[in-house]
GUDRENRO-136157 format. One record per atom (N, C-alpha, C, O): z negated, y negated, x negated. Coordinates in steps of 0.02 Angstrom, whole numbers, plus 50000, padded with zeros to 5 digits. Example, Ala and Ser with C-alpha at 12.3 -4.5 7.8 and 13.67 -1.06 7.14 Angstrom:
BEGIN
496105028449340 496105022549385 496105016549340 495775016649288 496465011249358 496435005349316 496064999849355 495984994349330 
This chain:
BEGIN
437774456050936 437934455350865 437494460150826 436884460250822 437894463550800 437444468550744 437364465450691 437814462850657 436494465550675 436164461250616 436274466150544 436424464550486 436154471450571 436184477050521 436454476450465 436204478150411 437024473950476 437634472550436 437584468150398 437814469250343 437344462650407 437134459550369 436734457650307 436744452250277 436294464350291 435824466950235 436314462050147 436884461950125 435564458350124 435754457150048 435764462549996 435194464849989 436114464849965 436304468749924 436044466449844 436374462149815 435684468349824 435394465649761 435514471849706 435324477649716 435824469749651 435754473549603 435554476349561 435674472449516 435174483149524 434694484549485 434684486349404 435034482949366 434454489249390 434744490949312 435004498049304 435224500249251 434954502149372 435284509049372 436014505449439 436544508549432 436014502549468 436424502549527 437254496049464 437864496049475 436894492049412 437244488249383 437904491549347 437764496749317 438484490049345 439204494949304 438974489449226 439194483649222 438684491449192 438654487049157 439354492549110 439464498549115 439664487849074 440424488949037 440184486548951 439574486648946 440414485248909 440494483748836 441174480548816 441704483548819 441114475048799 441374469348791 441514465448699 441104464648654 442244463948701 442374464948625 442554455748633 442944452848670 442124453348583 442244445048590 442424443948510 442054445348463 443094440848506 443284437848427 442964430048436 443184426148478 442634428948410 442354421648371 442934416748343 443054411448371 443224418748293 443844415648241 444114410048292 444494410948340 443814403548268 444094397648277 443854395648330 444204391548360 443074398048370 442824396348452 442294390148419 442064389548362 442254387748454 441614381848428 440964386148440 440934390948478 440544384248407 439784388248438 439634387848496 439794392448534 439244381448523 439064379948566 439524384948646 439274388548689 440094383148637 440604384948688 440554392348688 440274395548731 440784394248647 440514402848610 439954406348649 440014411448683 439354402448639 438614403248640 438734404248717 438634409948740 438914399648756 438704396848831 439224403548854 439064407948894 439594403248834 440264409148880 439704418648853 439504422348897 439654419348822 439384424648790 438814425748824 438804431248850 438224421648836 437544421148857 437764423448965 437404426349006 438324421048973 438614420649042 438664428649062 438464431249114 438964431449008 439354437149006 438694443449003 438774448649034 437934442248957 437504445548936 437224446149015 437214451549045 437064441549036 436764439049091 436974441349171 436614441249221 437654443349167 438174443849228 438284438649270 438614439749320 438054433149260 438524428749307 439234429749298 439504424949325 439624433249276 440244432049317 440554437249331 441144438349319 440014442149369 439974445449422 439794443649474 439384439049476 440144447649557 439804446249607 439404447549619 439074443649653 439134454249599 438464457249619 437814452049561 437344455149537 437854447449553 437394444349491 436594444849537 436414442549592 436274448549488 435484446949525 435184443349456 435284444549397 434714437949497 434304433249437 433734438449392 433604437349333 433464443349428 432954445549420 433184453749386 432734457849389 433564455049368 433954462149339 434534458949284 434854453749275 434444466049255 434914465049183 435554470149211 435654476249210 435924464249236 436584467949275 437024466049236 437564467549259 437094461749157 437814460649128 437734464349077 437274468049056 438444462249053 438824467549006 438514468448911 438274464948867 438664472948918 438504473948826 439014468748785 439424467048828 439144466248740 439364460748712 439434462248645 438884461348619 439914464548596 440274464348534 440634457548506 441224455848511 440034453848471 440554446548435 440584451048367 440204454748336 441434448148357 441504449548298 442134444148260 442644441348281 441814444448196 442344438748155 441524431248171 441614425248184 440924434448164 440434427848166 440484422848131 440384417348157 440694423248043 440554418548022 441294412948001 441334409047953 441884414548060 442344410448079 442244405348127 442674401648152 441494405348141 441454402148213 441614393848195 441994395048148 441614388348198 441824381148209 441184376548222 440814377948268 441094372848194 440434366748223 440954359948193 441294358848143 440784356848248 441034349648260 440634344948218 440034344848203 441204340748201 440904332748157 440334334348135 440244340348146 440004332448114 439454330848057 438784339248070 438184339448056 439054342548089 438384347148107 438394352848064 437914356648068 438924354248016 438834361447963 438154355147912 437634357647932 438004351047879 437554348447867 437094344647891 436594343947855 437104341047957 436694338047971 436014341348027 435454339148040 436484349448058 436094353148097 435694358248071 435974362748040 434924358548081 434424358848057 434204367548061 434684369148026 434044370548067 433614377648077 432954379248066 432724383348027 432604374948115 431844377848086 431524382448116 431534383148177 431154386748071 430484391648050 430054390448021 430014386247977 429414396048051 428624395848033 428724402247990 429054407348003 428394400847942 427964408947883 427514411547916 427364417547915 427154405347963 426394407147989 426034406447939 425524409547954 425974404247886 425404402347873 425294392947858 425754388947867 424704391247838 424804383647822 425384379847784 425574382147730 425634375047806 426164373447771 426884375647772 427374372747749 426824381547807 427464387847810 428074383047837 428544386547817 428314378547861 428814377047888 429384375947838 429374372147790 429824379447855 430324379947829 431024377847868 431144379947924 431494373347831 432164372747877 432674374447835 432504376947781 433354373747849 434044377147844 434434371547869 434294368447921 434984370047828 435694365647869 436044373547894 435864379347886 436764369547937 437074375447977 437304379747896 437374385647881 437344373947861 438024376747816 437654383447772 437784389447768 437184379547747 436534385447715 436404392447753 436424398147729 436274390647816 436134396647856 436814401947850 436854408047841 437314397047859 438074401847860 438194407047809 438474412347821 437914404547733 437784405647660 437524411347659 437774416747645 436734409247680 436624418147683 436434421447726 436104426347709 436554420047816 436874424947847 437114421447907 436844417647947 437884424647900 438064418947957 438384421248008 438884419148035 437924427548025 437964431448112 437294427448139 437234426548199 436774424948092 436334421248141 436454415248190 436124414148241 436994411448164 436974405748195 437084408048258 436684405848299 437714413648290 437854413548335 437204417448360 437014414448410 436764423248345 436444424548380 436004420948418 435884422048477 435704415948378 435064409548373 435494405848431 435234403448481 436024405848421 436444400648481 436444403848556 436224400448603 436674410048564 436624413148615 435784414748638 435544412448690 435464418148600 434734416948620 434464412448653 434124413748703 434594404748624 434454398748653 434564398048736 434224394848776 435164401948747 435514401248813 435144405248864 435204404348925 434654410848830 434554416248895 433984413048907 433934407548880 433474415048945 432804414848995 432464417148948 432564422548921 431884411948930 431514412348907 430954417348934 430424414448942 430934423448949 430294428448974 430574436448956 431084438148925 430134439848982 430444445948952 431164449048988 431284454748968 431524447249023 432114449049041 432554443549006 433114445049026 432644437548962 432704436648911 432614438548855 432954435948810 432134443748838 432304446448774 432514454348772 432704457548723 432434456648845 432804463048858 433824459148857 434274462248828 433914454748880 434604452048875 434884453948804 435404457248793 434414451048752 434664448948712 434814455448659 435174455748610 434414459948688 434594467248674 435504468748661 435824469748609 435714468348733 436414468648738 436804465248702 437404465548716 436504459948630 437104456248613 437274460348523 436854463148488 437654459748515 437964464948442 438374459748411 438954459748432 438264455448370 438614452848313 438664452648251 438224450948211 439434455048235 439544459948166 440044452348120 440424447948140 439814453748071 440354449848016 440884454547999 440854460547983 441584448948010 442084451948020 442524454548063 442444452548121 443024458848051 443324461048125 442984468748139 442914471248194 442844470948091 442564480648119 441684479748124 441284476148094 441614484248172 440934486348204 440914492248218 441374496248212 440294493348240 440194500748236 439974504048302 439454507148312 440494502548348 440264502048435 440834505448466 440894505248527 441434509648416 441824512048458 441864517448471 442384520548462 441314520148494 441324525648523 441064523848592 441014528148636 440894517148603 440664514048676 441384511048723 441444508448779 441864512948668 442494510248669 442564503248718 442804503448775 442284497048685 442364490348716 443124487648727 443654488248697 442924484848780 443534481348805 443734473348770 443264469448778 444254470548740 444534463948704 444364460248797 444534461848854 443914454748763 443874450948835 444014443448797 443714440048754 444484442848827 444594434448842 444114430648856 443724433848891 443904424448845 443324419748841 443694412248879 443464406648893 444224414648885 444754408248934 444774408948984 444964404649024 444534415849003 444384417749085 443624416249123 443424418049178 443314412149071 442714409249103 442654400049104 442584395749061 442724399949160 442674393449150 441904388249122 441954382149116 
């Protein structure tokens, strides 16, 4: 039996096809949004997925502040921040945050989802969310990806 053949194949950040990816928001819930998007930054749903390399795709949300939150959470869900200095804490409902800017929610949402270390914040590099339907990424010419094709 030839072992040879058998070699794990791991993927790198020059060996990765990473592609650019066009995601409409309009009418997705966040959460669901967040989790499919964070999948996509990440490459799990690729075969070649390595834990330890930034092998997924570049990521275009657009149409952010169409996104959807369920029952009671455009007011009752919270947003907190530090000033850094004494006292600095500051919070936000969803609805407020939406008000005055409401490409954060989804970013803050997807963020939440990646790995917390520095290949989590190299991830989060790859994510581009524009208010509205136009962005300014087509000359990377992204592909319309379906979000029903992830389970």
């Amino acid at each position: 039996m030839d072992t040879l053949s058998y070699k794990t194949v791991s993927a790198n950040k020059e060996t990765a096809d990473k592609k650019w990816l066009l995601v409409d928001a309009e009418g997705e819930t966040l959460g669901r949004l967040a989790s499919k998007v964070a999948q996509l930054i990440r490459g799990k749903h690729k075969p070649n997925f390595t834990p330890h390399a930034d092998c997924g795709d570049n990521v275009i949300v657009i149409n952010a502040e169409k996104v959807v939150l369920t029952g009671n959470k455009w007011t009752e869900k919270t947003y907190i921040r530090h000033t850094g200095f004494p006292g600095g804490q500051r919070s936000l409902t969803a609805e407020e945050l939406k008000a005055k800017r409401p490409i954060r929610l989804v970013e803050m949402a997807v963020k939440g989802m990646l790995p917390k270390n520095k290949l989590g914040n190299q991830l989060y590099s790859n994510l581009n969310v524009c208010e509205g339907a136009e962005h300014n990424h087509a000359a990377q010419k992204p592909e319309k990806f379906n979000l029903e094709s992830i389970k």
